[in-house]
matplotlib code that plots the C-alpha trace (Angstrom):
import matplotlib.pyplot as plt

x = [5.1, 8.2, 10.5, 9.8, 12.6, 13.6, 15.1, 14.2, 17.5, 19.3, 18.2, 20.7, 18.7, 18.9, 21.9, 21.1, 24.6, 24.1, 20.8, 17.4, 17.0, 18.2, 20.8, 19.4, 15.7, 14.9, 12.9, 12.8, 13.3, 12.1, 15.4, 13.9, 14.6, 17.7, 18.8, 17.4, 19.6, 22.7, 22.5, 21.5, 24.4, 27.0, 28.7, 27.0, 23.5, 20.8, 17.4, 15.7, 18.1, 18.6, 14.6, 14.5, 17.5, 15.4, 11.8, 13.5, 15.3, 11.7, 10.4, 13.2, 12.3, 8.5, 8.7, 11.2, 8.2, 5.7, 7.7, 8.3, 4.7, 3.2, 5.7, 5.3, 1.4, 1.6, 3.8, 1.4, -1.1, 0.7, 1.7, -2.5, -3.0, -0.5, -2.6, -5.4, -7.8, -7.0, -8.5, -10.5, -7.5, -5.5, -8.1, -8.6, -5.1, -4.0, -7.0, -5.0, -1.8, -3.9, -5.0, -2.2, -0.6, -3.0, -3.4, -5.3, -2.7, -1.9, 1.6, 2.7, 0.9, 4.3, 6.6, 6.8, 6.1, 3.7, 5.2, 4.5, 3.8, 7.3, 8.0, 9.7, 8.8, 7.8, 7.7, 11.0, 11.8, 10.2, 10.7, 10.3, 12.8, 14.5, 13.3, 10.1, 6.6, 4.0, 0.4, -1.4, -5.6, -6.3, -9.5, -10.3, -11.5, -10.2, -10.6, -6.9, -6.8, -7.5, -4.6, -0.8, 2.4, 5.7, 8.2, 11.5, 15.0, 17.3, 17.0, 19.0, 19.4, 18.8, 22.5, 21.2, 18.0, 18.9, 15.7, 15.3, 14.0, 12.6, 13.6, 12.1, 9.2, 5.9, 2.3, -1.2, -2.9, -4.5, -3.6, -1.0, 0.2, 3.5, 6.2, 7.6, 10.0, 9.6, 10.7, 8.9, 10.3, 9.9, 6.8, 4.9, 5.0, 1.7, -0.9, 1.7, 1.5, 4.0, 2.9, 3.5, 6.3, 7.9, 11.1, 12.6, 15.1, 13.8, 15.7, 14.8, 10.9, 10.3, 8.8, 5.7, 6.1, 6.3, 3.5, 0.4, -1.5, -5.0, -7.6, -11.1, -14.0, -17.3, -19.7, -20.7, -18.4, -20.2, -17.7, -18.3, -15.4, -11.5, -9.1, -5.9, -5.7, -6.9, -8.4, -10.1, -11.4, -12.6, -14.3, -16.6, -17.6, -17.7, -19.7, -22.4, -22.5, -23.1, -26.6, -28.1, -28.5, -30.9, -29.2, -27.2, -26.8, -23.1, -21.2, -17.5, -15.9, -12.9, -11.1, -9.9, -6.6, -5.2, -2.0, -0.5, -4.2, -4.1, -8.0, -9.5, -13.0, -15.3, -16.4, -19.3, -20.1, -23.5, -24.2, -23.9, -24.6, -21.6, -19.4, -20.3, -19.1, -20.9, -19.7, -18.1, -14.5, -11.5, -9.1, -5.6, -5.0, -1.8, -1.8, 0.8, 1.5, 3.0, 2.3, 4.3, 4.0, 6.2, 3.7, 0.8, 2.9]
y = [15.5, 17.4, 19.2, 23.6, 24.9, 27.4, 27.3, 29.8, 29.3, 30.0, 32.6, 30.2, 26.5, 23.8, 21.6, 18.5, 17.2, 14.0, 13.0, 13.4, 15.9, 19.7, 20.1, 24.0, 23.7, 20.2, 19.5, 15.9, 15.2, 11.9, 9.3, 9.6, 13.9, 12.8, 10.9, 13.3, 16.0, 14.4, 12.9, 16.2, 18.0, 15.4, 17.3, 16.1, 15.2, 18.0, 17.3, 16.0, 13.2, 12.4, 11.9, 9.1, 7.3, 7.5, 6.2, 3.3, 2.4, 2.9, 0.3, -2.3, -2.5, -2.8, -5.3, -7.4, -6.8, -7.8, -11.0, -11.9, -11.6, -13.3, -16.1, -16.6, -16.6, -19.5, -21.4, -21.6, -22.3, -25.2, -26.2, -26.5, -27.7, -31.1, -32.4, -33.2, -31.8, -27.8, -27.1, -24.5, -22.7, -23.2, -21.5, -18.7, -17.9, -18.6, -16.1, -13.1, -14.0, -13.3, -10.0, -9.0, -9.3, -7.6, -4.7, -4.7, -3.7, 0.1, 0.6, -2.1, 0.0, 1.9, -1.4, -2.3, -5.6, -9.0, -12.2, -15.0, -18.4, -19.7, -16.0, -14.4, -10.5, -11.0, -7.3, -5.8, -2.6, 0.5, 2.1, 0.8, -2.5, -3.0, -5.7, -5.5, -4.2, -2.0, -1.4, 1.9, 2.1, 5.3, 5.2, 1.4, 1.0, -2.1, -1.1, -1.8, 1.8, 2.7, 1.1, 2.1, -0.2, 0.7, -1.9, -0.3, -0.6, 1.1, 3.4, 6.4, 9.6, 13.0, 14.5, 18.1, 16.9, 13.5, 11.6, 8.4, 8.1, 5.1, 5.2, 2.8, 2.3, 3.1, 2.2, 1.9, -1.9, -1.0, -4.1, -2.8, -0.1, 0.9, 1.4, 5.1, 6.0, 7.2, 8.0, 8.0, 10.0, 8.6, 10.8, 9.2, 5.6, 5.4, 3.5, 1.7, -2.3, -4.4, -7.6, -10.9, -13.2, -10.7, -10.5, -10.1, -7.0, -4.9, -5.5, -3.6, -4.2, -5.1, -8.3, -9.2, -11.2, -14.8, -14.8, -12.3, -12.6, -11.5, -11.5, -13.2, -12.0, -14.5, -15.0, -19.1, -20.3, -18.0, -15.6, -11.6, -10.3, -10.5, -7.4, -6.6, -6.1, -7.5, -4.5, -3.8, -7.2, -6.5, -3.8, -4.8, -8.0, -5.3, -3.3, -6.5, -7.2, -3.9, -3.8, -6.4, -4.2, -1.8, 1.4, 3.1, 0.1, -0.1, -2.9, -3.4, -5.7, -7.7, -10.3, -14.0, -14.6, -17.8, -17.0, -21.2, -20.9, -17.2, -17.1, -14.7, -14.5, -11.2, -11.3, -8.7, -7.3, -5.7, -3.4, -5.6, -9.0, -11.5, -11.9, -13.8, -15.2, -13.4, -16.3, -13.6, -14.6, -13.1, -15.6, -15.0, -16.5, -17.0, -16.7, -17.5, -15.0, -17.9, -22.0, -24.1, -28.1, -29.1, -28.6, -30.5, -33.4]
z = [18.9, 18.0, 20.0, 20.2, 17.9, 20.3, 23.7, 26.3, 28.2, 25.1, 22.0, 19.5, 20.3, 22.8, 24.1, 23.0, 23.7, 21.6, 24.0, 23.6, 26.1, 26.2, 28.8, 29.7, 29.7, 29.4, 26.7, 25.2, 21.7, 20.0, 18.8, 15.4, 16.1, 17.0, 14.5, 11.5, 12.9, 13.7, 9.9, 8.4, 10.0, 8.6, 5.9, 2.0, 3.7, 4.4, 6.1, 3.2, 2.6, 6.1, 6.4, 3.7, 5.6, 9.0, 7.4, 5.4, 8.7, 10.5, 7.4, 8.1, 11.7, 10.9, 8.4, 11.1, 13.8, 11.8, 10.2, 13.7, 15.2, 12.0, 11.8, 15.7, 15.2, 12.2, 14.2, 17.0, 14.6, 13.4, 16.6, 17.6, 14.5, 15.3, 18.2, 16.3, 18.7, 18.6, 14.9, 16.1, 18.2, 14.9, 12.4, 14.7, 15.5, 11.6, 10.8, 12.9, 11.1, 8.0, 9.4, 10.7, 7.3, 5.9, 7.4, 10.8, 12.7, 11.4, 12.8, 10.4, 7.4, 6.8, 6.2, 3.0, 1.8, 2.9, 5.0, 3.3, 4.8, 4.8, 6.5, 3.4, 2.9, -0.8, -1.5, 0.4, -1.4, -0.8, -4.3, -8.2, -9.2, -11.9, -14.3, -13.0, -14.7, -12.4, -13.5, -12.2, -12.1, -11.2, -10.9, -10.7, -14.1, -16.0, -19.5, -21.2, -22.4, -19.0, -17.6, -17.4, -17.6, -16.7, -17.3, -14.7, -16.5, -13.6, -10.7, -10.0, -7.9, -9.4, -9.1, -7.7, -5.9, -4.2, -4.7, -6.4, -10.1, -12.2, -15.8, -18.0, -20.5, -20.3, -22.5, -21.8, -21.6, -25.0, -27.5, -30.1, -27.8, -28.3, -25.5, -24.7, -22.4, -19.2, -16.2, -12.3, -9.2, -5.9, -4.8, -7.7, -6.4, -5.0, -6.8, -8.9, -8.5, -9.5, -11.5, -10.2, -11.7, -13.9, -13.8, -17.2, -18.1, -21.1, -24.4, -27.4, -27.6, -23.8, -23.5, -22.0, -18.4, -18.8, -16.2, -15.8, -12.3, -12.6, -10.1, -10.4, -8.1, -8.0, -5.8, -4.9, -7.4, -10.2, -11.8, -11.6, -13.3, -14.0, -12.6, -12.9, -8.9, -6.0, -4.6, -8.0, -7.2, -4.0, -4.4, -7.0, -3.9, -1.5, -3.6, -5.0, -0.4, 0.0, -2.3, -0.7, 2.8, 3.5, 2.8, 5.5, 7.1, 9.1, 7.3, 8.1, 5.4, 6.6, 4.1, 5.1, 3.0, 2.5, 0.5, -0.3, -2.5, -3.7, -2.2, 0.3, 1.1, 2.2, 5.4, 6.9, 10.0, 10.7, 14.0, 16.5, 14.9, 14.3, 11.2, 8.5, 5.3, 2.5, -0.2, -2.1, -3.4, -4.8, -6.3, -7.7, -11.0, -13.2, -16.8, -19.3, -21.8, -24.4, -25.1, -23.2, -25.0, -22.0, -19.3, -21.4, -21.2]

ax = plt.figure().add_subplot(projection="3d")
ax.plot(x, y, z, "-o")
ax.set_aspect("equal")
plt.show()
């Protein structure tokens, strides 16, 4: 909740006198108030710039929390797993890492990026990258032509405006497309997924990633379908569950992720019964966008 704008001890605003609370009339403000306005009042900022600085320093302390609490929960789960007699302790407790991770706990939902296993964030930045390629699916649809690329050359700041922008080249997934460019400001970023493993700088004609990651969803080992995400993915197992429940029966769907194997598995939760696996499976899969003899040898 935000501090009233006006003071009723004085008609020009509170006191704040560098604190958080209003030396007249005592109202509290929040740090985060605090900081926004003593940044904004610095001379070349403005309270649009000084917003970004405080929810990308709010980001960096999320993503430390969470590295923290997941790297603190695998160790333990390591640590059970050792004895030889604590599996069960060790599955359950590497199972929260997982969901914590992925999302269960929503104050971690604004940090940007995952932990991985070794405790790296693998997706630190909170805007587009240069040298890397982002697919958008608007509406989850995995037709190529349905499917936008855009392959990030360099970042910048509008010079009137402040706010980042993305400048690189853009196509559909169609075969043969051809590459335009293009340019994304930093209120367009949702949606956009950046593709695993690419990491080469566009030259000329941009190149294709040496590496593709695609996501296949089966059920008992049979294949349902490929996607270019994991939440396309998903949703087509979530969806395939959902049909075989009587209808408006309350599922709640929860994913098992084991990241070393790229694999998580659907979960489902009726009324009051217990979970259970459902045997539906989304696994990540690399593919390699040229021959290498090497690697057959």
């Amino acid at each position: 909740m935000s501090a009233p704008e006006t003071c009723p001890q004085h008609p020009f605003g509170h006191q704040w006198d560098a604190g958080l609370r209003c030396s007249l009339c005592g109202t509290g403000r929040s740090a985060a108030e605090a900081v926004v306005s003593g940044l904004a009042s610095a001379r070349g900022w403005g309270e649009a710039a000084a917003e970004r600085v405080a929810a990308a320093h709010r980001a960096e302390v999320l993503a430390e929390a969470k590295r923290e609490v997941v790297g603190w929960l695998l160790k333990k789960a390591d640590e059970y797993r050792a004895t030889g007699t604590r599996q069960r302790e060790a599955d359950a407790v590497s199972t929260m890492a997982s969901k914590i991770d992925g999302g269960a706990v929503r104050l971690f939902l604004d940090e940007a990026g995952k932990v991985t296993r070794k405790g790296e964030i693998t997706q630190p930045a909170d805007f587009f990258q240069p040298g890397r390629t982002y697919t958008y699916n608007a509406d989850g649809f995995t037709a190529p032509e349905l499917i936008t690329l855009f392959r990030v050359e360099h970042v910048t700041r509008h010079p009137d405006r402040g706010h980042r922008r993305a400048i690189g080249w853009m196509k559909t997934g169609e075969p043969g497309a051809k590459w335009h460019g293009n340019f994304q400001d930093e209120d367009q970023l949702e949606g956009w997924t950046a593709i695993a493993g690419d990491s080469d700088a566009v030259q000329g004609e941009p190149a294709q990633p040496a590496e593709l990651t695609i996501y296949r969803a089966s059920h008992d080992t049979i294949p349902m379908g490929l996607y270019a995400t994991a939440a396309a993915a998903r949703a087509h197992c979530e969806a395939e569950e959902r049909r075989s429940w009587p209808q408006n029966t309350g599922l709640t769907f929860d994913w098992i992720e084991d990241e070393e194997d790229g694999v998580a598995e659907l979960t489902v939760l009726a009324g009051q019964n217990e979970e259970s696996i459902t045997g539906y499976v989304v696994t990540a899969l690399t593919v390699a966008s040229e021959y290498d003899a090497e690697a057959d040898e």
